[in-house]
Each structure stands twice: as structure tokens, then as C-alpha cells.
N, C-alpha and C positions, 0 to 999 in steps of 0.2 A: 227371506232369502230369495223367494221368487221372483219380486221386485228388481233383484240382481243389487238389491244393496250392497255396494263397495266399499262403501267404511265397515259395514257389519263381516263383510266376505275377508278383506284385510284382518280386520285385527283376532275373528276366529282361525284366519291361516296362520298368524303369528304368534296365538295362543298353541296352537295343536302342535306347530314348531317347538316352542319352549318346553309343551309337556313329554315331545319326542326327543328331543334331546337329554331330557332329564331322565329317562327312561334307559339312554346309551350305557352298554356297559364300558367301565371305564379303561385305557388302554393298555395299561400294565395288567388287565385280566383275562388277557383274550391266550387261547392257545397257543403253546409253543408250537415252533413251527419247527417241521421235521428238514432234516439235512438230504435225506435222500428221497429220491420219487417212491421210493419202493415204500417207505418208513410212511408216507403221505396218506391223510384219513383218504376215504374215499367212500363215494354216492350225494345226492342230492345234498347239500345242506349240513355236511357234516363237518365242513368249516365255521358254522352259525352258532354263534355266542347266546343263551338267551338272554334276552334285554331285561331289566330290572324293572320288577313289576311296581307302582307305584300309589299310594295309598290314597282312598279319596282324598282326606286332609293334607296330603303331598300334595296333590295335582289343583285342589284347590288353594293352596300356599303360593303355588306357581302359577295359577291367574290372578290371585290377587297383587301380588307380583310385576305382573305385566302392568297391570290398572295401574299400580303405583309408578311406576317407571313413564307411562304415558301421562299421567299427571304432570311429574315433578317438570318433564320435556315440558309440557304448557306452560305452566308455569314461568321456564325461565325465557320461553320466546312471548317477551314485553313488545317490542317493536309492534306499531302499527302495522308494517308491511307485512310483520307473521302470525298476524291474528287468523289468518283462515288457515293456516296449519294448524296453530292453536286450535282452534275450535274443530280442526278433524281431530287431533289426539282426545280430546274430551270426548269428542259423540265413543268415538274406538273404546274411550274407558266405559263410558257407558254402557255401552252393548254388551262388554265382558261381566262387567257388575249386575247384567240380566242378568246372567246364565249362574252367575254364582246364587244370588239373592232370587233364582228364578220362584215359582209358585212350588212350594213345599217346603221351601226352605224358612229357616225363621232370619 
């Protein structure tokens, strides 16, 4: 990352995206909302839902995920002309397939 690697910086921002969103609590769960001001929670944060906490094997579900989804996209841009998209979605899987398969993992 120091490099300022862009394929690797992308597709970890679009990993941490997926795992953040997946994390959102869903909308029909969020607090009723009060009619009157007076009725209205109040201080710091007291409108704040917590977010659903997510399991390793979730979060790694949801990179693996992503890898598959940037795959299948190479895959179907055949054209010659999108061979260097192509070959950024590959490196992008690659990079995520580090950190999953990183050193420790089997």
C-alpha cells in the first residue's frame, strides 16, 4: 500500500464497502420516530441503531463474494478493446484472495 497501489487501494475500498454495508441495520429496524419534540430521545447518539455485528466467516463470505463478482465481470468482457479492464478486475481479485488465503490461513 505504500507503493500507493491503485488496483490493491480500489478493490480493498470496495471490499470494506461490501463488509459496511452488510453490517447496516436493516430499515424496518430502526427506531420509531416520536411525534412530538418533547417525546424525542435526546444527547449524543441516541438516535444510533447498532450495526449488526458480523462473523468472520460472514465477512469472509462477503470477500469471497466480491472476488467472485470481479471474476465473472472478466470473464464476460471478451473484446479485445476490454482486455485491460479485464486484467484490472483479475489483479482486484487477486489482491482480495491475498488477504483471504493470507499467511495463516490454510
Amino acid at each position: 500500500m505504500r507503493a500507493r497501489d491503485k488496483t490493491a487501494v480500489s478493490a480493498l475500498r470496495s471490499a470494506i464497502a461490501a463488509l459496511d454495508n452488510a453490517g447496516a441495520v436493516p430499515a424496518g429496524t430502526a427506531a420509531p420516530q416520536a411525534a412530538a419534540l418533547e417525546a424525542s430521545p435526546l444527547g449524543a447518539g441516541a438516535t444510533e441503531a447498532a450495526r449488526r455485528e458480523l462473523s468472520e466467516r460472514e465477512a469472509a463470505d462477503i470477500v469471497r463474494s466480491e472476488v467472485d463478482e470481479r471474476l465473472l465481470a472478466a470473464a464476460e468482457l471478451t473484446a479485445p478493446a476490454h482486455a485491460g479492464r479485464a486484467g484490472l478486475l483479475r489483479t482486484e481479485a487477486a489482491v482480495l484472495l491475498r488477504f483471504l488465503d493470507g499467511p495463516g490461513r490454510a
